[in-house]
N, C-alpha and C positions, 0 to 999 in steps of 0.2 A: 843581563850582564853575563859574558863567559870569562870563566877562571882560567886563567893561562896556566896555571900549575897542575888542573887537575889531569887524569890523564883522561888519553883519547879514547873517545867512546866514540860509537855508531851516533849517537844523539848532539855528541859535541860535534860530530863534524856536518853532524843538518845542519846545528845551530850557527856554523860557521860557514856554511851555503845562505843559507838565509839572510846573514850580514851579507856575504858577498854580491848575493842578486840586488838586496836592496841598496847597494852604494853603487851599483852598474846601472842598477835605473834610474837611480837619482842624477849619475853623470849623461845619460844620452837622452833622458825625459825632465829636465829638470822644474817643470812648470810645478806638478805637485807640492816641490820642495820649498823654492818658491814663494808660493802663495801662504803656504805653511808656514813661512819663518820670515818672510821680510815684510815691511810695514813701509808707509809712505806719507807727505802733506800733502794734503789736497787744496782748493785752492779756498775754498773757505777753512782754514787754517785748522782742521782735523789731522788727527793719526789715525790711520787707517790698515788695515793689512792690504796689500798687495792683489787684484783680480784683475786678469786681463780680462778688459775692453773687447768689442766685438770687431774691431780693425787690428788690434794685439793678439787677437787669438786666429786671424786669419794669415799673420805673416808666422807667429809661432808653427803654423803647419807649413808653411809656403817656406821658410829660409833654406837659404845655404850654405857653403861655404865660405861664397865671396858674393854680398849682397851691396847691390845701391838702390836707395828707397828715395825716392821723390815724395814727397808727403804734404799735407797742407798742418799749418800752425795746431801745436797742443794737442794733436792724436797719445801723447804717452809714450812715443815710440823709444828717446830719449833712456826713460825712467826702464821701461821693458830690456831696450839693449845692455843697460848698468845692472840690472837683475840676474839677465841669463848668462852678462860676462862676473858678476860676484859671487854667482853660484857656483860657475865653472872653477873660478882661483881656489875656493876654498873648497871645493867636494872633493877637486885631484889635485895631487901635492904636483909641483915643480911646475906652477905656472905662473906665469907672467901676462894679466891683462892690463894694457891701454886704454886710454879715454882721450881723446884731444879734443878742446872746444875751439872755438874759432876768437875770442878774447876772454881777458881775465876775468872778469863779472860771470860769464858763462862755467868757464873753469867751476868759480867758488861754487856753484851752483850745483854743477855735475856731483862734486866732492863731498858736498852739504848730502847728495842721495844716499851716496854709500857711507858716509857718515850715520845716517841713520838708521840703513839697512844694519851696521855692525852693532849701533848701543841699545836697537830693542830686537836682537837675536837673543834667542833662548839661552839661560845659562847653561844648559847638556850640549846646545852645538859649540859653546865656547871652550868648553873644556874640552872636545874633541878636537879644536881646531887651536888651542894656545893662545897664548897672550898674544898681542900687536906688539912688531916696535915700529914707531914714528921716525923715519927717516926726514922729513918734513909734514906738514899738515895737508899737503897733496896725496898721502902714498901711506899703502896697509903695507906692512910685512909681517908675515907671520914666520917664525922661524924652524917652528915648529914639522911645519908642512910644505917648509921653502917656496911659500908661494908671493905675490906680490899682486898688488891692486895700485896703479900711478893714474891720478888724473894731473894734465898738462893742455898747455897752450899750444896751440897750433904755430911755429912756425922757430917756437921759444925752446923748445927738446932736443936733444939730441944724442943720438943713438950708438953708440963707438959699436965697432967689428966686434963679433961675437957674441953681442946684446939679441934675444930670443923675445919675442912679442908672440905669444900663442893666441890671443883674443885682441885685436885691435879693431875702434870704434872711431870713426871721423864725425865730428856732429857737428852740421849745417857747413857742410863743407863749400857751399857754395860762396858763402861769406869769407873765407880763408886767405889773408896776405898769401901771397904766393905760392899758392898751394899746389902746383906742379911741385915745386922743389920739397914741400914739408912733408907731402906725403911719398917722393921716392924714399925719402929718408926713413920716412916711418916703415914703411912698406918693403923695405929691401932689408927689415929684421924678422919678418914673420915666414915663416915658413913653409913650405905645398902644404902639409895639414892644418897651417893654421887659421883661424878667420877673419874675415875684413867684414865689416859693416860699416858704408861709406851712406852716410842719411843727410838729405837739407829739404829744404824748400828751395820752390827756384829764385831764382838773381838775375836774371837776365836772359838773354841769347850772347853766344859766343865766349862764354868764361868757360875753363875745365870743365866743370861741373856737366852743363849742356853738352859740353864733346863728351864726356864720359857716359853720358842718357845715352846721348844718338848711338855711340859707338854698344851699347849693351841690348839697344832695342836691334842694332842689326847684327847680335851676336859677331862683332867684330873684339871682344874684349873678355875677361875671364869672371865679370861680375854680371850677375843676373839682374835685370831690372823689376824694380818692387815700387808700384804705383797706390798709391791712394788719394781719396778724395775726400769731401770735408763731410760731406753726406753718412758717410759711414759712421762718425760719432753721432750717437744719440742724443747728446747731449748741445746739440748745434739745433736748435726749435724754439721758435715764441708760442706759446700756446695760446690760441683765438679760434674766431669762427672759422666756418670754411669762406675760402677764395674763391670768389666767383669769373674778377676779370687778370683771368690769365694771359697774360702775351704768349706765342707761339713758342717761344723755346721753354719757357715753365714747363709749357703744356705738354711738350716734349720729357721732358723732364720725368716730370709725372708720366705720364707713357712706357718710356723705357725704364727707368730707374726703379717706380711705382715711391716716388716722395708724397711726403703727407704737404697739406697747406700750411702744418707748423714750421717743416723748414721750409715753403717758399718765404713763407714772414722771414723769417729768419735771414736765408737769403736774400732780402728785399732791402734789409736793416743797414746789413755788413755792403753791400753795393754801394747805396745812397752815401756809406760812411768812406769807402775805399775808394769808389769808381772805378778806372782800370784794373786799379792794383788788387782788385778783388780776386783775378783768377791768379795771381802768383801767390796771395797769403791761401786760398779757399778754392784748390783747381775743383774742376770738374773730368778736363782732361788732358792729358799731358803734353798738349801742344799749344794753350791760350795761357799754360804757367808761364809760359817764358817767354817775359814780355821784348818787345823790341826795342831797339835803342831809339833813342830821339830822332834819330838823323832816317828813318824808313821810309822808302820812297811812298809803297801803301799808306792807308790810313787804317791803323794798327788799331781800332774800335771796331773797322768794317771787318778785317780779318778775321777776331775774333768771333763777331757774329756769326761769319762764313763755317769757321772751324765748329762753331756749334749746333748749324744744322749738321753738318757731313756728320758729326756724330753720332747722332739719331738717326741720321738715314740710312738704308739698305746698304749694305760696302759692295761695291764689286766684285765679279769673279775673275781669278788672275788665272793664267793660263802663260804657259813656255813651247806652245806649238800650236798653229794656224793653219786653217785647212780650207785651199780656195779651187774652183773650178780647174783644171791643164788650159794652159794658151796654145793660140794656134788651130783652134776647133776637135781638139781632141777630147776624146771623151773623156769620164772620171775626174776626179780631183788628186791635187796632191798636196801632201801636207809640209811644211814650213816646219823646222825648229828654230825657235826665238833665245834659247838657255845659251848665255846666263843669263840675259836680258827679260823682263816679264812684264805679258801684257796683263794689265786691266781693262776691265767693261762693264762700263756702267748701262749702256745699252746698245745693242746688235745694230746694226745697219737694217734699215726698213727701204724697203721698196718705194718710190717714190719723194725722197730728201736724198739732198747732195750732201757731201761732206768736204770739210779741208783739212790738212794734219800739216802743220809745222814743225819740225825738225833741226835740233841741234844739236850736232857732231862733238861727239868727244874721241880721246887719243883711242882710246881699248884699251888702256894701260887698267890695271885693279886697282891703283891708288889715286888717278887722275880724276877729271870731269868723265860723267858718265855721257851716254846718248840719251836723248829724250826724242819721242814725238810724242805731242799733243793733237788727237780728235775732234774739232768742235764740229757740232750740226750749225750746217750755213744758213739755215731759217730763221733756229732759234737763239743761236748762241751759247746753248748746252754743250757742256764736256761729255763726253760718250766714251770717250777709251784715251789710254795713255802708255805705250811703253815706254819702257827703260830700262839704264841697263850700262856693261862695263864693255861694251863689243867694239872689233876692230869697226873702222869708218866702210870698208870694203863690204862686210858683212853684214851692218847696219843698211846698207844699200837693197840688200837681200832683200832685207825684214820689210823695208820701206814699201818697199814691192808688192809683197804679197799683202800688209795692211794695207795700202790704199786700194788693192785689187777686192781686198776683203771689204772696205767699204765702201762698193759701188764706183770703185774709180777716180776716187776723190783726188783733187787736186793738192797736189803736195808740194808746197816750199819749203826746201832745204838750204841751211845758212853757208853762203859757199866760202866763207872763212875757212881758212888753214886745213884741216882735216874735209869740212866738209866737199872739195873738191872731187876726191875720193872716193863718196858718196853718192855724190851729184854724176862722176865718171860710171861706175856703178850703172845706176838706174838708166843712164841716158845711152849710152854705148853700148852696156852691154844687157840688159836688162829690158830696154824699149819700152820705157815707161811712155806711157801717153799722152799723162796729164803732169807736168812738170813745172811750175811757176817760174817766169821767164819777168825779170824786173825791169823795168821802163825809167831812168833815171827822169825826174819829173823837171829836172835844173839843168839838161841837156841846153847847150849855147842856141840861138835862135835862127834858123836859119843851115841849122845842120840836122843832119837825120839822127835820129830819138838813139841813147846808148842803148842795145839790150841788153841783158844778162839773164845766165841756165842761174836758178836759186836766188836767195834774199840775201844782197848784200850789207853788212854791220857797220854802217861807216859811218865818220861825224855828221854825216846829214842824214842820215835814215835813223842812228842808234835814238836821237829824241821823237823821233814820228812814233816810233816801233814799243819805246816806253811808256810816253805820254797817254799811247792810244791804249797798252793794253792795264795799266793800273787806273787809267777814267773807263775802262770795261768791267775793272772786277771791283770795283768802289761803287762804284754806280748799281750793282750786279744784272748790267748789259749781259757780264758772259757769265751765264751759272758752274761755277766749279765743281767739283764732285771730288776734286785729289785734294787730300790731306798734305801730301809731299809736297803738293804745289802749294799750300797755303802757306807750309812750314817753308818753304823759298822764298815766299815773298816776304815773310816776318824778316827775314836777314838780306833783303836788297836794299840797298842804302844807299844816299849821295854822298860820295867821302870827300874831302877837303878841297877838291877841285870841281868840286858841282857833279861832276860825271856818277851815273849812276850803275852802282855794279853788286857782285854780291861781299860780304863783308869778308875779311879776312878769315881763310879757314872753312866758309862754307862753299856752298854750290849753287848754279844758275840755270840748271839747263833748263829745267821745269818753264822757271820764266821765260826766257827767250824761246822756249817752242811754242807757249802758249801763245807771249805778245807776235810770233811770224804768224802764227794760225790765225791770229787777229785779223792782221794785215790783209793777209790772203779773202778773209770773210768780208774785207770792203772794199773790195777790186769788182769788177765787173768780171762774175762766171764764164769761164772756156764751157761748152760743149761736153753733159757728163752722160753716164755709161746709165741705159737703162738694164744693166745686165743685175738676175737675179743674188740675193747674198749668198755667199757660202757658208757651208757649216765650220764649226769650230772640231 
């Protein structure tokens, strides 16, 4: 205790450093404090003190300022963010944290934590901190410390000019009526210091939520992405013998993760009980959470699958510059830059296998359709390499260039739709490509000579050949995928109300339609290909 009357001594003003440091550590380390003073229900209906979890003590190190946490059911995370935002209200005066659930049931819930947290806090933190006044049964005030604690409904709040959110918490935001508009709202009170923690499990493809993923995994956005899986709770295991007959992705599983045979039980239980919807309540990785809509042209169990080998397998090396022999019989190589655009490789060009690369042209605009070409080995039906990318079509012609040059010479069809002309102009006029896919319309009138065309053209007679053929390739798994990007395109290609098959509102296609030209190309009868050595990278 220090006496405020007495006077200043060398020792009173340690003793008034020592208050000091300890209330500066409490506010930028708060976990001690914490665990120290708040209390919780568990689900077998104990009070308990407060210890982060080993997935709570992993984002406890990992946060920031502006976080979205994709998460599977009941990690705690919830409970953990009402903690480090009730600590915050009440260790520094003049704050104002937020909670918004996504319905009322959830609200009572949130309210019910920090309820508890406030009536088995210490009687010494209470007298430091003042009595509450009840503005409603939502919301702490303290007057003392002009702080506040509000939990609310998402969509039901509202925030007048001038209103200050220094901690705000979105939970399971994915579930949220119209949660564009609730969270500008909320969001447009907090301030550059202040925090956002935006948390759910997934809901689908194509809600906010998913653009707010995509948009934070390609650092398009001001929130960091915060991933976990259901594995990481301990607490997720049937305890039994060991498992002897493992399916392949188990075994995977175990392999890279190193999971015991209590959570494959485990996982075995919750499968049988969910089926699909096991990877949205219980991810593994954060591309089978989000599941697809009914209407997907794929078949969204195969996808899955697919997504969960590429997991466990080796990733590719990406690389933004290409390095091929000089044309012309000159010696030396020279090298290609591909930036912004980036290639992947899953495996180099060998000596002795052809290859094809299909190609679909986007504007080069930064917020348009991107370019893709797709690499398949024409033997085996293996993906080997895939760039992509935000480049002019003119430019893209470049790249197209030195890739097929890089892979042996491989025959490349390019979609001569709208930009791809450009491209197709490019390689053919000026570039002298060699091996060029030249399309034979198959419904030429009888009796007149075959139409040709330079590239694959997208028309209502080809666009169902060119679909048909390449999702009965990747369902079947005729063509082994190796891109992620690509799997995640095909989760959102869908038949929308006029049968026609295209990518869903808000997403992208290029992935697909280079894959399904590369298809195409792989069941034509071979041009004439290059026994010329690979180049180096």
């Amino acid at each position: 205790m220090i006496d405020r009357d007495a006077p200043v001594t060398k020792e009173g003003l340690r003793a008034l450093a020592r208050v000091a440091r300890r209330v500066l550590s409490r506010r930028e380390d708060p976990r001690g404090w914490i665990e120290e003073n708040l209390w919780i229900r568990t689900k077998d209906r104990r009070t308990i003190p407060l210890r982060f979890n080993p997935p709570q003590v992993d984002y406890y190190r990992d946060q920031t300022r502006r976080d979205l946490i994709l998460k599977p059911r009941q990690l705690g995370f919830t409970t953990q963010i009402e903690s480090l935002f009730f600590a915050d209200t009440i260790l520094v005066a003049n704050t104002t944290s937020v909670m918004l659930a996504h319905d009322m049931e959830s609200t009572q819930q949130l309210f019910g934590i920090a309820q508890l947290f406030w009536d088995r806090l210490s009687a010494r933190e209470k007298r430091r901190i003042g009595r509450p006044k009840y503005s409603n049964r939502r919301e702490f005030f303290w007057p003392q410390i002009n702080s506040r604690f509000f939990v609310g409904t998402a969509g039901a709040v509202r925030f007048g000019r001038g209103f200050t959110i220094n901690n705000l918490h979105c939970s399971e935001f994915a579930f949220w009526d119209h949660p564009d508009e609730a969270l500008l709202a909320a969001m447009e009170a907090v301030p550059e210091d202040g925090r956002v923690i935006i948390e759910s499990t997934a809901n689908g493809i194509g809600n906010p939520f998913h653009d707010m993923w995509l948009a934070a995994l390609d650092q398009r956005s001001e929130f960091a992405p915060q991933f976990y899986t259901w594995f990481m709770n301990p607490d997720y295991a049937i305890a039994g013998a060991e498992i002897e007959n493992l399916d392949s992705e188990e075994a995977a599983l175990i392999r890279k993760w190193g999971l015991t045979s209590n959570q494959i039980r485990w996982r075995r239980q919750r499968m049988q009980r969910l089926g699909e919807k096991f990877w949205q309540e219980y991810p593994e990785d954060w591309t089978r959470c989000f599941l697809a809509s009914g209407n997907c042209v794929f078949n969204t169990m195969n996808l899955q699958r697919i997504q969960g080998r590429i997991n466990v397998e080796p990733a590719g090396r990406t690389y933004t510059m290409i390095r091929v022999p000089k044309t012309g019989g000159a010696a030396g190589f020279e090298v290609h830059n591909l930036a912004p655009a980036t290639l992947t490789i899953w495996k180099p060009p060998q000596m002795g296998r052809d290859y094809v690369i299909g190609a679909d042209v986007g504007e080069g605009l930064t917020t348009g359709d991107a370019s893709c070409a797709v690499i398949i080995d024409w033997e085996s039906g293996e993906q080997v390499a895939e760039l992509h990318g935000r480049v002019s079509p003119a430019a893209f012609g470049k790249m197209l260039f030195a890739l097929g040059q890089y892979y042996l010479w491989a025959w490349v069809g390019v979609e001569r739709n709208n930009h791809g002309h450009s491209t197709l102009n490019t390689l053919y006029s000026q570039m002298r490509y060699p091996y060029l896919y030249r399309h034979i319309a198959y419904d030429s009138p009888a009796g007149r000579a075959r139409m040709v065309q330079l590239g694959w053209p997208t028309t209502a007679s080809t666009k169902p050949i060119m679909v048909d053929g390449i999702v009965e390739a990747v369902n079947s798994g005729a063509m082994l995928v190796r891109s992620s990007g690509l799997i995640g395109e095909c989760f959102t290609f869908i038949r929308n109300d006029t049968g026609n098959a295209e990518a869903q509102e808000g997403k992208f296609d290029d992935r697909v339609i280079a894959a399904a030209i590369a298809w195409q190309l792989r069941k034509r009868p071979r041009p004439r290909m290059s026994s010329q050595r690979p180049a180096g990278m």
